[in-house]
N, C-alpha and C positions, 0 to 999 in steps of 0.2 A: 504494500500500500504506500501509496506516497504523501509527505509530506510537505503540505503547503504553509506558508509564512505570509501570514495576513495582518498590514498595518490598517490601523484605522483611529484615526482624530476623537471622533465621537462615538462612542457604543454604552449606549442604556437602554433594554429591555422596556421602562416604564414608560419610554418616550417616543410619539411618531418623527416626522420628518428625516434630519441628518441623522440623528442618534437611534432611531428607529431602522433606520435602512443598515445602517453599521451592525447593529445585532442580528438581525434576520438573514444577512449577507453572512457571516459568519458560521451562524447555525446551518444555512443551505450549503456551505462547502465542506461541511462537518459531515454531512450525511454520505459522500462517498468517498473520503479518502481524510487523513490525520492533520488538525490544523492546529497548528500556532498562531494565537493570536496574541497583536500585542496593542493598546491602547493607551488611554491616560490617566494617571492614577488617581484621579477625583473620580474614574467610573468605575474603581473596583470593588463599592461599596455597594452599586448597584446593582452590580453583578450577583456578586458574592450571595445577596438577599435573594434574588429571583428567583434562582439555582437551589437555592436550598426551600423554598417556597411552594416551588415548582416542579415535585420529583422526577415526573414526564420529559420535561424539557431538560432536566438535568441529565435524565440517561441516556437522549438526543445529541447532547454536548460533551456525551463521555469522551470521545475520542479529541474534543476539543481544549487544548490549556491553554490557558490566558496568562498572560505577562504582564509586566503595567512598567511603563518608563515616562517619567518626565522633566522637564528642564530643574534645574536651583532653583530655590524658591523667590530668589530675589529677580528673577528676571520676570518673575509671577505680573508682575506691576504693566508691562507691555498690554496684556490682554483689556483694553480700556479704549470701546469705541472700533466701528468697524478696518481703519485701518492699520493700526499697533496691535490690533486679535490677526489680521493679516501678517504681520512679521514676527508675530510671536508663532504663529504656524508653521513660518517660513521655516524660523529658528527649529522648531519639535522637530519639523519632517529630517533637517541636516542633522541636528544630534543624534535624532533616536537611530538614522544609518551606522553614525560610527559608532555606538554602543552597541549595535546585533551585532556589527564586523568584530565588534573585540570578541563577543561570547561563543561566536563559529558553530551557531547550531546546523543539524546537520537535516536542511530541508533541501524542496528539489525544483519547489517556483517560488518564487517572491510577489503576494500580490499588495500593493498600494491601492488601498482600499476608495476610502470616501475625505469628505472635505474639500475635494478636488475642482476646480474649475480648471481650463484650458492655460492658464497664464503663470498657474504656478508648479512647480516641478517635482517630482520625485527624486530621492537621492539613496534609492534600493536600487539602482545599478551597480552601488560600493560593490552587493554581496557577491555578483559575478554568476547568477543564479538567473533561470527563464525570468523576465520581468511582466508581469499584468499591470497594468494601470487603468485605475478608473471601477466606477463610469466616471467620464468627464466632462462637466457642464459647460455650455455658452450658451450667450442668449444676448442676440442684436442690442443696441441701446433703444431706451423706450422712445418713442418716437416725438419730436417736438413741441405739439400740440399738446399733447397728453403731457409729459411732463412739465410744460410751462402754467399748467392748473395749480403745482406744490409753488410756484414761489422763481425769484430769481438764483435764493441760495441753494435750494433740493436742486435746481438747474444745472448751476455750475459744480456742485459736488459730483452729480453725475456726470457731465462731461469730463471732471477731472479723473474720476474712475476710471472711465472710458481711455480720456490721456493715458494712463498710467498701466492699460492693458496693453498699450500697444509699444510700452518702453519695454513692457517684460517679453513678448511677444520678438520685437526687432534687437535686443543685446539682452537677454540672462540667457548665458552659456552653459546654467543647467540644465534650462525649459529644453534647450536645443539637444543635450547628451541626451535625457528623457526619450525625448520625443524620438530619438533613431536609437534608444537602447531597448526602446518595452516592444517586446515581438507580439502584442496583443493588446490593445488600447478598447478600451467598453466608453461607448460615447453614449451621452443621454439623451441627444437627438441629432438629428441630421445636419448640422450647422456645422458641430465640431472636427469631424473630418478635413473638412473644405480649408478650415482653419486652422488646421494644425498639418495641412499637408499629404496626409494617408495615405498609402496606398493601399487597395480594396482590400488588399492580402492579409492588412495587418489591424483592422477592425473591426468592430461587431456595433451595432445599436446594441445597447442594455440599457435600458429606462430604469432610475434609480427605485423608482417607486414598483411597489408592490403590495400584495393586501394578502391575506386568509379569508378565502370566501365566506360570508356569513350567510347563513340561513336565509332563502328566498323571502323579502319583504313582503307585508300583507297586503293586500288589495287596498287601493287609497279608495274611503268612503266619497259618494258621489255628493257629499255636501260639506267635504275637507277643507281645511282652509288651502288659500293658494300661500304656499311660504317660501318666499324666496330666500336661502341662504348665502352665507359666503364666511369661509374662516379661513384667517392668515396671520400677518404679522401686520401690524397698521405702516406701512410704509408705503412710497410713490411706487415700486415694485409692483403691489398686491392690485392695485386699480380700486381700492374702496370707492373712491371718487368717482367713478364710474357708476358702478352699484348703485350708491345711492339716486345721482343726478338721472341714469336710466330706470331705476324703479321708481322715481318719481314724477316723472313723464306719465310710465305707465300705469299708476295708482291714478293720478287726476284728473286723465282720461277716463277713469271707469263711473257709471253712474251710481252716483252715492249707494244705491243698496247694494251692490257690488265691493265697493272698496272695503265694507266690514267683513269682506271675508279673504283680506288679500295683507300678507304679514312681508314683512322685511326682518331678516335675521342675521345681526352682524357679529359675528365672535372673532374677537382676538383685542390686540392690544399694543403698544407700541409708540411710535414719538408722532405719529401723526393723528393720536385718539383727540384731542381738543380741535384742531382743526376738523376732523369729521362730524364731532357732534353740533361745530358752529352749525355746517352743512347740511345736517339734518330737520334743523331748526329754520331755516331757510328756505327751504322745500317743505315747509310745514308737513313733515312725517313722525313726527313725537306720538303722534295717538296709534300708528301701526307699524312702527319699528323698534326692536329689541335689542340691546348691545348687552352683551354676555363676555368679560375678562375671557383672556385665554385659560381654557379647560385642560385639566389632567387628558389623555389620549383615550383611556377609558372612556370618559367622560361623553368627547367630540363622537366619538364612535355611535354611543349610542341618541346621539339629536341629529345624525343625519338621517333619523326613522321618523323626524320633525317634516324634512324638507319635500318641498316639491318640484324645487328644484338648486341644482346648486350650482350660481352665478358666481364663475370666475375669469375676471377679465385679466390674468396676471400677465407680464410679460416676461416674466423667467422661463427657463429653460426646463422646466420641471415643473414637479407640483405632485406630492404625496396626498393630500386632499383630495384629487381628481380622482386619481384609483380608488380610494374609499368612500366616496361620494359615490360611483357607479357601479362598487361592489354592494352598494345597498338599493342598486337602482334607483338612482337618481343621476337623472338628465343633467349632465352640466353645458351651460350656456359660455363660450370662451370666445375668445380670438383666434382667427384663423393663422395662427403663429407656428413656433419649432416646440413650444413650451405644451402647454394642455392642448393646444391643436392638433399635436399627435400623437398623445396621447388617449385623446376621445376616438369612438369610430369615423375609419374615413367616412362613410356612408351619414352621418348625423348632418342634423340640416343646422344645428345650432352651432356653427360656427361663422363669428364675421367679420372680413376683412377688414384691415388697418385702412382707416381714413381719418380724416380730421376729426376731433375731438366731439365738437358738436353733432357732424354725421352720424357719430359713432354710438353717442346716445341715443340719436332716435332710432338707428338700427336697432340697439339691443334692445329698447323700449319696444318696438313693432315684434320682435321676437319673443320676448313677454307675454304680451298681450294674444299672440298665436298661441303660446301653450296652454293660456289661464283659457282659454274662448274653445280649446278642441282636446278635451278629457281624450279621445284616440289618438292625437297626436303626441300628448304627454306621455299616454301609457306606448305606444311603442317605441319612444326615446330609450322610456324605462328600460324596458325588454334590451334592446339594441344594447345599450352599455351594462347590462348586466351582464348579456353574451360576451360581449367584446373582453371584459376586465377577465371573467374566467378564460377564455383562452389565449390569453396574450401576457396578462400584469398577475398572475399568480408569484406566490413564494414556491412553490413545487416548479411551476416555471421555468424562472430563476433558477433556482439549483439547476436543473438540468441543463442549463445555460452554460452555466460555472463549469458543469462536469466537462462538458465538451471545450469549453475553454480551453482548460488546463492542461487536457490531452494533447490540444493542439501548441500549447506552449511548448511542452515536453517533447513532443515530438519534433517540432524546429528545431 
């Protein structure tokens, strides 16, 4: 059997998104061949609880050991704000290479797990071992219109971001060892390839996201409320902005005995929650919209048995939400993007193209208002990405993904 060495930034069991993909990634390479995992030692508390919580998952993870390395504590102070948590990453991924290189375990692929976007680099080429990297995220800048809604300074932070992918991109001489050392690179969507140069030979789409099928959702009652959701991080990213200003088009259009059965549901939280609820107030939606802090994952799991539909206009490259949103059959309405665009069925009609900001509203407002008005066409959205998530976005999936992967490391 062989041995795989699996880094990864973030891994907690109790949590969706990055630290959610980190564990379940883990556990899927567990199940056909011996993995070493190695992480950050603030997650080995949550491990350690799960594991022993969970006897099932622990005899799953038998063949799996966990390691835990992290920087001196004093460098601890870097992680403060999204660009110092960026070189403080930089820094983990360089040290925790030279500390595997001292301990000379004796594995047979090296995979570089998650935290990854396309601009920063791996340094598990040290070990001289098959290298996996990824999956690895991109996603175009948000588009002018749309981000000139946050402000002049969300503006330029952005474009400086933007600046500063394309320094790492044209001179870091690791990106570059990386990117011609990993004989196997998992991209989250279609974009990163192009951008990183690829050739067909040398990667795979693997969509970071993933779910565990739940039990087929109940028949939505013919006099349910219409509830539109959306859970994220409150940031220019996420499109709250959107949500509200197109669910409120489509609310004030409806006539009054109408609108008492039409909800707005926003969960999460973040630096953009006082500007939203200005927003909300504005669009006079206080009497049929709901803001819910961000929820335990438990939690979020079981309110999207709430939605009728779940409204996400994000422009990232990803989105763990979508997958779970249409594994409980629920329709997500998105941008016809690299991010949830391809991750929903091609076939869904609720995807819509990037146009000007105002356009874009009453697009997704007019798409609203077609699902709340044709109960047949909501319930075969449902249907369509229920199918979709089970044969595509599974964890069983995935692993099988991984297996084949690995093989084909191995055999380069």
């Amino acid at each position: 059997m062989n041995t795989i060495l699996i880094t990864a930034y973030a891994v907690n069991p109790y949590k969706g998104s990055e630290d959610g993909m980190g564990w379940n990634f883990i556990l899927q390479a567990g199940r056909f061949q011996k993995v070493i995992a190695v992480t950050r030692e603030n997650n080995a508390p949550h491990i350690r609880r799960y594991l022993a919580d969970n006897p099932a998952v622990a005899a799953q993870a038998a063949g799996i050991e966990f390691l835990y390395f992290d920087l001196p504590a004093w460098t601890r102070w870097w992680k403060k704000g999204p660009l110092l948590s960026l070189i403080y990453f930089y820094m983990w991924q360089a040290g925790l290479a030279v500390w595997l290189r001292r301990r000379r375990l004796a594995v047979d692929v090296v995979h570089n797990l998650n935290f990854h976007n396309d601009w920063t680099p791996s340094f598990l080429w040290l070990l001289g071992r098959p290298l996996v990297w990824g999956p690895i995220g991109h996603h175009p800048p948000i588009p002018a219109s749309h981000l000139a809604q946050y402000g002049q300074v969300a503006f330029v932070k952005d474009r400086l971001l933007g600046s500063l992918k394309h320094v790492f991109w044209a001179l870091d001489p690791f990106l570059r060892v990386t990117r011609r050392r990993a004989g196997q690179v998992l991209c989250m969507n279609s974009t990163v390839a192009p951008r990183l140069r690829l050739p067909a030979s040398r990667f795979e789409i693997v969509p970071s996201v993933a779910i565990t099928l739940p039990p087929p959702p109940e028949a939505m009652a013919a006099d349910a409320q219409f509830t539109v959701m959306i859970a994220a991080r409150m940031v220019p990213l996420k499109g709250f902005d959107m949500v509200i200003r197109a669910f409120a088009e489509f609310y004030h259009a409806l006539p009054p005995a109408e609108q008492a059965g039409a909800r707005l549901l926003l969960i999460g939280s973040g630096p953009e929650e006082g500007r939203l609820q200005r927003l909300l107030h504005e669009h006079h939606l206080a009497a049929c919209a709901v803001h819910r802090p961000w929820l335990a994952h438990a939690q979020l799991l079981e309110v999207y048995r709430e939605a009728s539909v779940f409204f996400f206009p994000s422009h990232e490259g990803a989105g763990m939400v979508v997958a779970e949103a249409m594994s409980y059959g629920v329709p997500v309405l998105c941008y016809e993007n690299e991010g949830p665009g391809e991750l929903t069925p091609a076939a869904s009609s609720l995807k819509v193209p990037y146009r000007a900001f105002t356009q874009n509203v009453a697009d997704f407002a007019e798409h609203l208002r077609w699902l709340h008005d044709s109960p047949p066409l909501l319930a075969a959205e449902a249907a369509l990405c229920r199918r979709h998530v089970a044969q595509h976005h599974t964890w069983e999936h995935r692993g099988q993904q991984l297996r084949r992967i690995y093989e084909q490391a191995l055999a380069a």
